[in-house]
SEFI-349563 format. One line per field, with one value per residue: residue number from 1; residue in one letter; x, y, z of N, C-alpha, C, O, CB in turn. Coordinates in steps of 0.2 Angstrom, whole numbers. Glycine has a CB too. Layout:
resi	NUM:...
resn	a:...
n_u	X:...
n_v	Y:...
n_w	Z:...
ca_u	X:...
ca_v	Y:...
ca_w	Z:...
c_u	X:...
c_v	Y:...
c_w	Z:...
o_u	X:...
o_v	Y:...
o_w	Z:...
cb_u	X:...
cb_v	Y:...
cb_w	Z:...
This chain:
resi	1:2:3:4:5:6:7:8:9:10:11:12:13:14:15:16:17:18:19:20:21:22:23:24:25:26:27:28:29:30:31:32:33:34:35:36:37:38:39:40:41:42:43:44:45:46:47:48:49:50:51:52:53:54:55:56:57:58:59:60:61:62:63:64:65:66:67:68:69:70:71:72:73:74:75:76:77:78:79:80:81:82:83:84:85:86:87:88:89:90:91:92:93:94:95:96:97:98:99:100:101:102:103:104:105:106:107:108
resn	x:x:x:x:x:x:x:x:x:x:x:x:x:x:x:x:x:x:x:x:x:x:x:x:x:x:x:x:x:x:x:x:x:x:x:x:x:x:x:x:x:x:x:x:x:x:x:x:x:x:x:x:x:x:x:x:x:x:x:x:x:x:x:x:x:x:x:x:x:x:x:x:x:x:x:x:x:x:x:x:x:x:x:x:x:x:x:x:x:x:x:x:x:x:x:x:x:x:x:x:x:x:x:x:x:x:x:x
n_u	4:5:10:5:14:15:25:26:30:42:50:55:61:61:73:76:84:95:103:116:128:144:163:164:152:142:127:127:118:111:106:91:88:84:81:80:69:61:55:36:17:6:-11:-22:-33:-46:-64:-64:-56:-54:-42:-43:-33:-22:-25:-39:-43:-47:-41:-37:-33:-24:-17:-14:-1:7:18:36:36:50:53:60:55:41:36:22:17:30:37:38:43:32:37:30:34:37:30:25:34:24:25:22:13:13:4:-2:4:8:13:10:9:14:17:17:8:6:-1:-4
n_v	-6:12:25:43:57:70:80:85:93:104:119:134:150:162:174:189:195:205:221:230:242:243:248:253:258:250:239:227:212:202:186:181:171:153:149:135:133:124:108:106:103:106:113:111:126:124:130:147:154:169:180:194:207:219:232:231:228:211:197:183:169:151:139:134:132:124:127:123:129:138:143:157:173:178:189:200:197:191:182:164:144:128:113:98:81:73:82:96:113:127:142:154:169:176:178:178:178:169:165:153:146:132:131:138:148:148:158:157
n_w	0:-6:2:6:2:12:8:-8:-17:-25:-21:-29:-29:-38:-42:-49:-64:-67:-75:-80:-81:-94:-93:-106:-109:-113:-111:-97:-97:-83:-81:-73:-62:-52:-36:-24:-11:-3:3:0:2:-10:-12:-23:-26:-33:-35:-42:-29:-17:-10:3:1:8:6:2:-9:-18:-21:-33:-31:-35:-28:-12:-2:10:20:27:46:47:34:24:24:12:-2:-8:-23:-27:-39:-39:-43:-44:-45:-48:-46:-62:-71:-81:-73:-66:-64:-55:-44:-30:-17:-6:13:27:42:53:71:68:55:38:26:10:-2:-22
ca_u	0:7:10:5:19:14:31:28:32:46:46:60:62:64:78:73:89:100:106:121:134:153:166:163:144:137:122:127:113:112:100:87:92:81:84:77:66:60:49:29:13:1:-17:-27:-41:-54:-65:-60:-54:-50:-39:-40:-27:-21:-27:-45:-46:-48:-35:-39:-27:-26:-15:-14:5:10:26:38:40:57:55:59:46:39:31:16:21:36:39:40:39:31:36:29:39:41:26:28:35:22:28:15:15:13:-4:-1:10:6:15:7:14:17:16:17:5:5:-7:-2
ca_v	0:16:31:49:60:78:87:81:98:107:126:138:157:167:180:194:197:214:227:236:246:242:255:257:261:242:236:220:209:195:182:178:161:150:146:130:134:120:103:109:105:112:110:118:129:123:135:151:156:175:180:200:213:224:238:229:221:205:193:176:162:145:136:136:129:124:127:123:134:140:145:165:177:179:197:198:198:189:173:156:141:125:108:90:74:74:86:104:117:131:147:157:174:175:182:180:174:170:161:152:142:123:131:143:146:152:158:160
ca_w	0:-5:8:6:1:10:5:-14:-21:-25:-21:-29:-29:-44:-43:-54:-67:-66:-78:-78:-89:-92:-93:-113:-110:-116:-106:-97:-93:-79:-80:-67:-55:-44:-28:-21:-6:3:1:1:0:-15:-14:-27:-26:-37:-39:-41:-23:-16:-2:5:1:16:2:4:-15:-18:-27:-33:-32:-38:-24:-5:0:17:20:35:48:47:28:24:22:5:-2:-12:-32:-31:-42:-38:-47:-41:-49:-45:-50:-68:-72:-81:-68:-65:-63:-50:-40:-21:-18:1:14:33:47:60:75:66:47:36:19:2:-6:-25
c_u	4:5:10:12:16:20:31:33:38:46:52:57:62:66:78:83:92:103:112:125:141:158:165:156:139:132:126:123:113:108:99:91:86:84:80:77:66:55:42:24:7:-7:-21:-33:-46:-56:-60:-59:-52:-48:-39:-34:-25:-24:-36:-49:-46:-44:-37:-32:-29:-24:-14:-7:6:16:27:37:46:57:56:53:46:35:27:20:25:33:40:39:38:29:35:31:41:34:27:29:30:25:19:16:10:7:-4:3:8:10:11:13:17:21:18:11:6:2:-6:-7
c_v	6:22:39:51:67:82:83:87:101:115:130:145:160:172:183:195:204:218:233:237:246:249:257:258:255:241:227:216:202:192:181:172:159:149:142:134:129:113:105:103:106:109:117:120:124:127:142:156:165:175:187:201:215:230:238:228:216:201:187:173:156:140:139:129:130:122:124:128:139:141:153:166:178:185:193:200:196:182:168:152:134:119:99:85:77:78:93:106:122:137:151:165:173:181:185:176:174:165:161:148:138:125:135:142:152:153:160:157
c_w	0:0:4:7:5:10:-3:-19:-21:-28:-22:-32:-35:-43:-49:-59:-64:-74:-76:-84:-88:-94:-101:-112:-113:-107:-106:-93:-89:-76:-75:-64:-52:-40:-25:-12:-1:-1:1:0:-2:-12:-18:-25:-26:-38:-37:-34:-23:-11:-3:5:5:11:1:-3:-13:-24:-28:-34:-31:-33:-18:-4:6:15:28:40:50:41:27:22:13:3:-7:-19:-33:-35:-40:-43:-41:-46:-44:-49:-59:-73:-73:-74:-71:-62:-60:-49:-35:-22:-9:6:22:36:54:65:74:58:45:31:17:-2:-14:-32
o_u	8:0:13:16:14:19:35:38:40:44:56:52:67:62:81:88:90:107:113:126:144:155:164:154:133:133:127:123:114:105:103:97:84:90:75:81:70:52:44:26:3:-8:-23:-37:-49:-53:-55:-61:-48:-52:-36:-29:-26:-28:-40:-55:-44:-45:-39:-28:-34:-28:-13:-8:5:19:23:37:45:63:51:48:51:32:27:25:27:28:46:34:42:24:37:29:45:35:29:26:30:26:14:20:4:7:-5:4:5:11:10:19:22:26:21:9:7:1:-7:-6
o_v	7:23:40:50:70:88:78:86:101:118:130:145:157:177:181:196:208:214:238:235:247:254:263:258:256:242:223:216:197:193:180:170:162:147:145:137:128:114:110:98:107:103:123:116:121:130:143:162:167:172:189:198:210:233:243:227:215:202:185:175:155:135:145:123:136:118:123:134:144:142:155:163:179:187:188:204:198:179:167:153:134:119:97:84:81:77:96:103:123:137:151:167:170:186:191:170:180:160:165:147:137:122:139:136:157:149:166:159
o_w	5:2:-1:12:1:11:-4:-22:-15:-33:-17:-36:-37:-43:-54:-55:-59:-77:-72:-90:-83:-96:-103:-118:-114:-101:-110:-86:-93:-71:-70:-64:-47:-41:-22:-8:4:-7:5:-3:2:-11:-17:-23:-22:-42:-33:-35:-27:-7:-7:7:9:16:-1:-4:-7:-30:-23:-37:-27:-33:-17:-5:8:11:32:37:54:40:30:21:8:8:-9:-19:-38:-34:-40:-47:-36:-50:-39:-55:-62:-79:-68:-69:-77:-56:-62:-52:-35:-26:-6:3:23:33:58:64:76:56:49:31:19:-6:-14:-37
cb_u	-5:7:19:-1:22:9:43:19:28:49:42:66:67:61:84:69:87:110:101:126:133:158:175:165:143:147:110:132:109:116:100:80:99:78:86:82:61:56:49:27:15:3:-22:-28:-43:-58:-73:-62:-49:-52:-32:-42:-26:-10:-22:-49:-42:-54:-28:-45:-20:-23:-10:-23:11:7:30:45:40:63:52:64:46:34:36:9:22:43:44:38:44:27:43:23:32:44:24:23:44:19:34:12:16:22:-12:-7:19:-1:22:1:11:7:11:24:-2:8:-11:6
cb_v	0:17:31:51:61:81:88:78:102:103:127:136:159:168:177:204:197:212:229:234:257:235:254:253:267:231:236:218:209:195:178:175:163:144:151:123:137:125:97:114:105:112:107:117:134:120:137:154:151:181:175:202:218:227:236:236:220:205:192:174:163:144:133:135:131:118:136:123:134:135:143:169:189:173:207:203:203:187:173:152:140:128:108:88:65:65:85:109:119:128:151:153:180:177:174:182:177:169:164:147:140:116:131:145:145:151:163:159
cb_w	6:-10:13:9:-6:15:10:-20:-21:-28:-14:-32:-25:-48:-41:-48:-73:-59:-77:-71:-90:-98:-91:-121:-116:-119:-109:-97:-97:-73:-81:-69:-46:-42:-23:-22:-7:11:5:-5:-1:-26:-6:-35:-31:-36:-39:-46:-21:-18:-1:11:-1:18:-7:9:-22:-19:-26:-40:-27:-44:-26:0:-4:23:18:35:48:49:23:18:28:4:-5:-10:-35:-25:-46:-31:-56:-36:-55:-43:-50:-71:-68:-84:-67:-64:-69:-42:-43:-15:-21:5:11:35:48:59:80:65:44:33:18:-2:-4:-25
């Protein structure tokens, strides 16, 4: 009998590229990077779910990730991507981010 996995997912960061100029005036550009976060996880919505702003809109997001709790803090609008076994990688954005006492969640 197989065993439930609950860390199936694999959760990394996307680090925004950079821009800069060399001494002759040329743009030199430095690609983005992941960075592996932590094991997760995902349970999707279904329907279409919203979670409150601080700003008092309304955002819909598609997955709710438990995280550890010991993972960094997350802001709203960054990038992550979130791939399971041998299954496209989904690239999302962080809709919202909470830490409780046991957990963390992601709303993206």
């Amino acid at each position: 009998m197989p065993i439930l996995d609950f860390r199936a997912y694999r959760l990394e960061r996307y680090i925004e590229g950079s821009v800069s100029y060399n001494a002759d005036g040329d743009a030199v550009t430095k690609e983005g990077e992941r960075k592996y976060v932590c094991r997760c996880n995902a349970v999707p919505a279904g329907q279409m779910r919203q979670i409150p702003l601080p700003d008092g809109q309304l955002e819909t997001y598609s997955y709710t990730l438990n995280l550890p709790v010991d993972v960094e803090e997350f802001k709203y609008g960054e990038r992550i991507r979130l791939s399971f076994q041998d299954y496209p990688a989904q690239v999302l954005t962080v809709k919202g981010f909470h830490r409780y006492q046991h957990q963390c969640k992601l709303w993206a």
